[in-house]
PyMOL Python script that loads the backbone (N, CA, C, O; Angstrom):
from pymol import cmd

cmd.read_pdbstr("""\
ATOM      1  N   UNK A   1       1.553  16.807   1.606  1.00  0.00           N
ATOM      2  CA  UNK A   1       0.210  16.245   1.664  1.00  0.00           C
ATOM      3  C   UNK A   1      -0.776  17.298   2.147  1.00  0.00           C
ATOM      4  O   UNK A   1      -1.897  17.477   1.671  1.00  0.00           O
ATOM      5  N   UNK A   2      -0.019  18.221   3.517  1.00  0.00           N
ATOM      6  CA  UNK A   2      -1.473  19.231   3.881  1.00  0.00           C
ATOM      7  C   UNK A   2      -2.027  19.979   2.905  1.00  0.00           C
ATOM      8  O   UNK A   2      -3.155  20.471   2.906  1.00  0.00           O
ATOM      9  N   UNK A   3      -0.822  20.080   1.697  1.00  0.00           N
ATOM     10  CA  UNK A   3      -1.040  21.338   1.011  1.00  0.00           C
ATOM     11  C   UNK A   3      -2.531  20.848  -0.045  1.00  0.00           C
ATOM     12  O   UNK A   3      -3.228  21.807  -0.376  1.00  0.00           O
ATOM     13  N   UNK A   4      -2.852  19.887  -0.388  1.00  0.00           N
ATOM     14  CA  UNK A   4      -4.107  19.548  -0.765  1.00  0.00           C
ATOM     15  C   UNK A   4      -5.422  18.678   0.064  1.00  0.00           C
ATOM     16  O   UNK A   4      -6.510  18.234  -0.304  1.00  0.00           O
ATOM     17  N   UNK A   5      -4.955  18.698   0.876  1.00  0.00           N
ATOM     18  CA  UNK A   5      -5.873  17.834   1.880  1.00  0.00           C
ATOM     19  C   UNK A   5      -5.627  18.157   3.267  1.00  0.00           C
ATOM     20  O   UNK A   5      -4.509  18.015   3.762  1.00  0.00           O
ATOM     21  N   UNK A   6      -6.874  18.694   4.080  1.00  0.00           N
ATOM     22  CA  UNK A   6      -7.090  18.662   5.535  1.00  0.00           C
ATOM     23  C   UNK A   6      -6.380  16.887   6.615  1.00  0.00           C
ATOM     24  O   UNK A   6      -6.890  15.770   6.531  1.00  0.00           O
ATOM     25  N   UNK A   7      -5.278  17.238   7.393  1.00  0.00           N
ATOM     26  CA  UNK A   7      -5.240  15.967   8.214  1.00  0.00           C
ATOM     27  C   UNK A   7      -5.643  17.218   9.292  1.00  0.00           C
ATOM     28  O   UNK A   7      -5.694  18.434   9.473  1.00  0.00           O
ATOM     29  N   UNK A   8      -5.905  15.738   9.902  1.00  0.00           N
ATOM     30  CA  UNK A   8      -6.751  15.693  11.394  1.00  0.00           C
ATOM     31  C   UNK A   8      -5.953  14.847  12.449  1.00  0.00           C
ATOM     32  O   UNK A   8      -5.662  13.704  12.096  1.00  0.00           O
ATOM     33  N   UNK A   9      -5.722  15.092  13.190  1.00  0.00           N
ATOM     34  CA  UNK A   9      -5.578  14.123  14.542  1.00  0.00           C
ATOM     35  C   UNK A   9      -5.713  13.126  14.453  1.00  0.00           C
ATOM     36  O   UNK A   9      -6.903  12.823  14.369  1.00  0.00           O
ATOM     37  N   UNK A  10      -4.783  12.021  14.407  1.00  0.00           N
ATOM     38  CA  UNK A  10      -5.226  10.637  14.201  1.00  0.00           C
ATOM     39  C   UNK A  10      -5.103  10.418  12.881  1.00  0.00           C
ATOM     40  O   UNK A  10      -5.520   9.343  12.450  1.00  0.00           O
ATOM     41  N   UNK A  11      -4.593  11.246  12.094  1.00  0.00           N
ATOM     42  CA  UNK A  11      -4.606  10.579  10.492  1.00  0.00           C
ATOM     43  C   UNK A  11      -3.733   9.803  10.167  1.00  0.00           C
ATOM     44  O   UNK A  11      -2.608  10.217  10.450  1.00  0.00           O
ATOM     45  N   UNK A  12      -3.763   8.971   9.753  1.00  0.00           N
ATOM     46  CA  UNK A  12      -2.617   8.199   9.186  1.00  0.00           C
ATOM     47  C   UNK A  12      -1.902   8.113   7.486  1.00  0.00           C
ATOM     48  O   UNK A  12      -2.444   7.785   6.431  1.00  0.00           O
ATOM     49  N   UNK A  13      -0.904   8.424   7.689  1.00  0.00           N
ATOM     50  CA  UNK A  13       0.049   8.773   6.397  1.00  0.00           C
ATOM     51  C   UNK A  13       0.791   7.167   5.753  1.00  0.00           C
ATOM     52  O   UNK A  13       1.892   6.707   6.055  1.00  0.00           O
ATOM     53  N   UNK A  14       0.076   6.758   5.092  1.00  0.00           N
ATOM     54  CA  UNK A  14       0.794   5.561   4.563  1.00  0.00           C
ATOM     55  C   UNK A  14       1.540   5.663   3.113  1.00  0.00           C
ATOM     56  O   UNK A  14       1.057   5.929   2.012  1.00  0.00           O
ATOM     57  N   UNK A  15       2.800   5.378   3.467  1.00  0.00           N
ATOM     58  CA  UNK A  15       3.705   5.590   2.054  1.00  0.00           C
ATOM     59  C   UNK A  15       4.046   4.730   1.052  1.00  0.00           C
ATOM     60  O   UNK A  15       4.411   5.092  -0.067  1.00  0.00           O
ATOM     61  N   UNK A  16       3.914   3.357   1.501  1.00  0.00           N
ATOM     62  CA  UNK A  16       4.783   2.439   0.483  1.00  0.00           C
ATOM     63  C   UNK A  16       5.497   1.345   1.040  1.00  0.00           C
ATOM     64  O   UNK A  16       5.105   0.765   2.052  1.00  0.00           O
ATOM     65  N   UNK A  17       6.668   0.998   0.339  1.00  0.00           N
ATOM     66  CA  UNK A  17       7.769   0.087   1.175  1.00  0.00           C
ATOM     67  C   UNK A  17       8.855   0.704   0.144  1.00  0.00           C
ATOM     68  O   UNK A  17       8.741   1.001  -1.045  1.00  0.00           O
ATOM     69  N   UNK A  18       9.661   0.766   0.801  1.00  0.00           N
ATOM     70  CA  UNK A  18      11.298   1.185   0.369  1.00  0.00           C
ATOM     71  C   UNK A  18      11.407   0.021  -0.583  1.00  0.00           C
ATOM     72  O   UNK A  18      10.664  -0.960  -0.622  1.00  0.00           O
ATOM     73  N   UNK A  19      12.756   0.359  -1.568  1.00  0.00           N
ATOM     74  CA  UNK A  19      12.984  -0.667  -2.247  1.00  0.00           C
ATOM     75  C   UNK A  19      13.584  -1.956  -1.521  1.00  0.00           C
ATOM     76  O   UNK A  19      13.999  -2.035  -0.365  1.00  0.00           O
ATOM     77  N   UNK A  20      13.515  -3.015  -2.573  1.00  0.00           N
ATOM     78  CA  UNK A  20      14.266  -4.015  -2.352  1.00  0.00           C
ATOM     79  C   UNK A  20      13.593  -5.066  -0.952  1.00  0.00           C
ATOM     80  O   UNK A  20      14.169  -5.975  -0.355  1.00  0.00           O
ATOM     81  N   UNK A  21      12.183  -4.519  -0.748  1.00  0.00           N
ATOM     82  CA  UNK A  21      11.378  -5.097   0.390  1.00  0.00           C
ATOM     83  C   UNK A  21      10.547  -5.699  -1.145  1.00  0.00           C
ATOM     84  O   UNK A  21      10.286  -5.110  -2.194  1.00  0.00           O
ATOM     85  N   UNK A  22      10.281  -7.225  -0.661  1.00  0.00           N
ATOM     86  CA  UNK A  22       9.662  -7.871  -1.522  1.00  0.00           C
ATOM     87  C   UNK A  22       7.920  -7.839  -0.644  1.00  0.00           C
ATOM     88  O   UNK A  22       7.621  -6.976   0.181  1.00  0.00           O
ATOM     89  N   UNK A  23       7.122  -8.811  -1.019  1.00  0.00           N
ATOM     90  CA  UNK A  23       5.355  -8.815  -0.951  1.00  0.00           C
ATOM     91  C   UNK A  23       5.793  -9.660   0.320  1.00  0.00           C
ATOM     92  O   UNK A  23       6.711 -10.479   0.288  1.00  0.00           O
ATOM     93  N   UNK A  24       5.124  -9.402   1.306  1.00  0.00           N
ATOM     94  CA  UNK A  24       4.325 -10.233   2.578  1.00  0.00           C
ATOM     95  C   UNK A  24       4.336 -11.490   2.559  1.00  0.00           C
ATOM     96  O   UNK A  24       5.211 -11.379   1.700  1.00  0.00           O
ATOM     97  N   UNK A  25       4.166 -13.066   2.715  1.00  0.00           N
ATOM     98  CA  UNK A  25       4.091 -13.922   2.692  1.00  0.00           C
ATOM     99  C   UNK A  25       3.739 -14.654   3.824  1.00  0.00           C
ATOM    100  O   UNK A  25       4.292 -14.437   4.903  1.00  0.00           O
ATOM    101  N   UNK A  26       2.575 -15.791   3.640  1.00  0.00           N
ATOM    102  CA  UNK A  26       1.966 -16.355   4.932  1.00  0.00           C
ATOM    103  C   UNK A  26       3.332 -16.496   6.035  1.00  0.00           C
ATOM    104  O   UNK A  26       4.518 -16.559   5.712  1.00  0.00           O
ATOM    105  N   UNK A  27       2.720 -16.525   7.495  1.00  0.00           N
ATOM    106  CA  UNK A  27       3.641 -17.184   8.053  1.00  0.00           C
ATOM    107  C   UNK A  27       4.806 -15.692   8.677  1.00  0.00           C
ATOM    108  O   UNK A  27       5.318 -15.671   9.796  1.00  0.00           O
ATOM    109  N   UNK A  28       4.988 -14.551   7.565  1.00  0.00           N
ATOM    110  CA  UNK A  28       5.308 -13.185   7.615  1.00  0.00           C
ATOM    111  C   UNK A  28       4.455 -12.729   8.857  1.00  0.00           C
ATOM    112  O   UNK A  28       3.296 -13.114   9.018  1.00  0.00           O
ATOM    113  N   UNK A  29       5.229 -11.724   9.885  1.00  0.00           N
ATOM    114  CA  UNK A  29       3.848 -10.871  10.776  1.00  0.00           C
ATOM    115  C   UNK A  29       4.275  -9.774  10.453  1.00  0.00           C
ATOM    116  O   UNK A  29       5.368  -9.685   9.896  1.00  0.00           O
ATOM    117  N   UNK A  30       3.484  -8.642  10.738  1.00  0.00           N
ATOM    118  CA  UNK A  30       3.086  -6.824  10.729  1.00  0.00           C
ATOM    119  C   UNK A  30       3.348  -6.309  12.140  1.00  0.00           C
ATOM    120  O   UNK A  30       2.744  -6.816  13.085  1.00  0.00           O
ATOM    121  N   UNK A  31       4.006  -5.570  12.274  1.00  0.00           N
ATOM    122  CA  UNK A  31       4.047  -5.289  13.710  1.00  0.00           C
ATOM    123  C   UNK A  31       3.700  -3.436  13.613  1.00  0.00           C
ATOM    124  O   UNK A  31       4.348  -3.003  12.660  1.00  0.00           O
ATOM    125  N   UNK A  32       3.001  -2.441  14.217  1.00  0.00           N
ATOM    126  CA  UNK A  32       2.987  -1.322  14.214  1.00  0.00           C
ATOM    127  C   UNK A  32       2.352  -0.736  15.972  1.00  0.00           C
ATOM    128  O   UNK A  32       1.417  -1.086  16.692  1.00  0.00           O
ATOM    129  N   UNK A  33       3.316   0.167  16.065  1.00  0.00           N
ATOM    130  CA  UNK A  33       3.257   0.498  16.729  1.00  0.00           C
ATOM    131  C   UNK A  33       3.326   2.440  17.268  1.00  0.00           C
ATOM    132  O   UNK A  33       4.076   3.347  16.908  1.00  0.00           O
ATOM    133  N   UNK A  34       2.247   2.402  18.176  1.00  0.00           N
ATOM    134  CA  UNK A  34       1.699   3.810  18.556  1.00  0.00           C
ATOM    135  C   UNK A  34       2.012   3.866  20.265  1.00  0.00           C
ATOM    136  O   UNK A  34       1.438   3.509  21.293  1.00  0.00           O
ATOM    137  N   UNK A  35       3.551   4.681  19.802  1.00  0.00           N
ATOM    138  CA  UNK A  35       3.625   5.511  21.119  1.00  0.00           C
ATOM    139  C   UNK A  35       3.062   5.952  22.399  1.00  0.00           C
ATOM    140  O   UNK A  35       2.569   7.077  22.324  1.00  0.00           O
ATOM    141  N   UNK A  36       2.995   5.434  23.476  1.00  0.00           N
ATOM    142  CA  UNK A  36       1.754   5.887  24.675  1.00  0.00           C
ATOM    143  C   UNK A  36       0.799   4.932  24.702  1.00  0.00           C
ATOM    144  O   UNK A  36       0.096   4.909  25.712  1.00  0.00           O
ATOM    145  N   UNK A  37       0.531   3.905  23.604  1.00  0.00           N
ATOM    146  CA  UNK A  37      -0.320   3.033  22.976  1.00  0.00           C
ATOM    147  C   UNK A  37      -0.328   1.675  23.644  1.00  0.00           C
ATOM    148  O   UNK A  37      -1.008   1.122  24.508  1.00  0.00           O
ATOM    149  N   UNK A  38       0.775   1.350  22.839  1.00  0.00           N
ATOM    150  CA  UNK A  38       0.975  -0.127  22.776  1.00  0.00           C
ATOM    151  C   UNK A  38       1.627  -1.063  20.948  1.00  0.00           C
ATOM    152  O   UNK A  38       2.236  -0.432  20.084  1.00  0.00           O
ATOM    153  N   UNK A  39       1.418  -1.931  20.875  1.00  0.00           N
ATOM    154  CA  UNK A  39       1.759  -2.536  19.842  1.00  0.00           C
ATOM    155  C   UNK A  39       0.807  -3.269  19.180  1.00  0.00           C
ATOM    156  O   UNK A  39       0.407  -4.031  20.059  1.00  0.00           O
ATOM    157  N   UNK A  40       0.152  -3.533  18.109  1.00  0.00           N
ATOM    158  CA  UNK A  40      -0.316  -4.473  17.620  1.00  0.00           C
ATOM    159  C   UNK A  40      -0.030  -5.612  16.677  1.00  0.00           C
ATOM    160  O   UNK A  40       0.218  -5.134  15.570  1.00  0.00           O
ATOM    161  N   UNK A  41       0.025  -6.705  16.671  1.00  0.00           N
ATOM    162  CA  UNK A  41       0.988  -7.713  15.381  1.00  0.00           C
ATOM    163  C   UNK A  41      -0.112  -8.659  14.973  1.00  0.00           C
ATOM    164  O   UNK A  41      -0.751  -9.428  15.692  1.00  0.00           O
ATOM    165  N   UNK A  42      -0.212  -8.440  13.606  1.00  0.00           N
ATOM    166  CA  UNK A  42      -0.707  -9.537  12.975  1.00  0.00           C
ATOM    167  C   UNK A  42       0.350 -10.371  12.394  1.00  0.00           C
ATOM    168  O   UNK A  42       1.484 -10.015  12.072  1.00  0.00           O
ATOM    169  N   UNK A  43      -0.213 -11.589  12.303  1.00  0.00           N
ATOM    170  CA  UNK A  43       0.379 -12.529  11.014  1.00  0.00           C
ATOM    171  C   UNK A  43      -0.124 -12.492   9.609  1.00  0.00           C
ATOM    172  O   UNK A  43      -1.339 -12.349   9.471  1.00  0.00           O
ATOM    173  N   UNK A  44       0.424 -12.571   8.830  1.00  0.00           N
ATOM    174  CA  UNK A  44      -0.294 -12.974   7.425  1.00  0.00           C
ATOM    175  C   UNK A  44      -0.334 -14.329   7.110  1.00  0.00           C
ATOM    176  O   UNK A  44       0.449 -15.273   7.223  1.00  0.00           O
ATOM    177  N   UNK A  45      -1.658 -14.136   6.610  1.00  0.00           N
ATOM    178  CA  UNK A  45      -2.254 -16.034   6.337  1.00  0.00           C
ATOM    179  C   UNK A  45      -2.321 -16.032   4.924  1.00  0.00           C
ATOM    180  O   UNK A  45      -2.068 -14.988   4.321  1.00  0.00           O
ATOM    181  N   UNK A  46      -2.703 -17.321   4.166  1.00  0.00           N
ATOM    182  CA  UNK A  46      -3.361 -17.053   2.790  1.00  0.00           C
ATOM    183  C   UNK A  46      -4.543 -16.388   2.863  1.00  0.00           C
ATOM    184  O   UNK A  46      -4.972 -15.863   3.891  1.00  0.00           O
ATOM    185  N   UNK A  47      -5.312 -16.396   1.358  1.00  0.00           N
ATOM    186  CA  UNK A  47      -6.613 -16.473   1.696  1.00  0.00           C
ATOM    187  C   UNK A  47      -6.988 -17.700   1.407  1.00  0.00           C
ATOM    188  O   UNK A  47      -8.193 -17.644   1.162  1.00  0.00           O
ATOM    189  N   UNK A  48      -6.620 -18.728   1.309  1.00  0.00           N
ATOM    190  CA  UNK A  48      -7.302 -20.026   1.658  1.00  0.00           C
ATOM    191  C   UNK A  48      -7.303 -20.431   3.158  1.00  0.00           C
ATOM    192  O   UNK A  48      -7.876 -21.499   3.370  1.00  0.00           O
ATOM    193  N   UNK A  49      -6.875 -19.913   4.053  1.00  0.00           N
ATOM    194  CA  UNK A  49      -6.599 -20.173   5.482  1.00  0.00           C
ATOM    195  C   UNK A  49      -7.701 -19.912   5.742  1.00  0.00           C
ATOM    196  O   UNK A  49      -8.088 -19.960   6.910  1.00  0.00           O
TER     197      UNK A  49
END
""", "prot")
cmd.dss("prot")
cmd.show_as("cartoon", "prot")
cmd.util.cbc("prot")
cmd.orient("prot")
């Protein structure tokens, strides 16, 4: 990735999902987490929610 684009401190590298991981679904949560940080978790809703 550096080799065409400047990262910076704080950049974030998002890749994908490995195989055989299906789509998100309400009721599903996100959990990510930053070292020294803490954790943050969402849930996923519809968008009719």
């Amino acid at each position: 990735v550096s080799s065409f684009m400047t990262l910076l401190p704080g950049d974030v590298i998002l890749t994908g999902t490995p195989d055989g991981v299906g789509p998100m679904l309400p009721g599903d949560s996100v959990s990510i987490t930053v070292e020294g940080i803490g954790t943050l978790t969402n849930q996923v809703v519809s968008a009719n929610d």
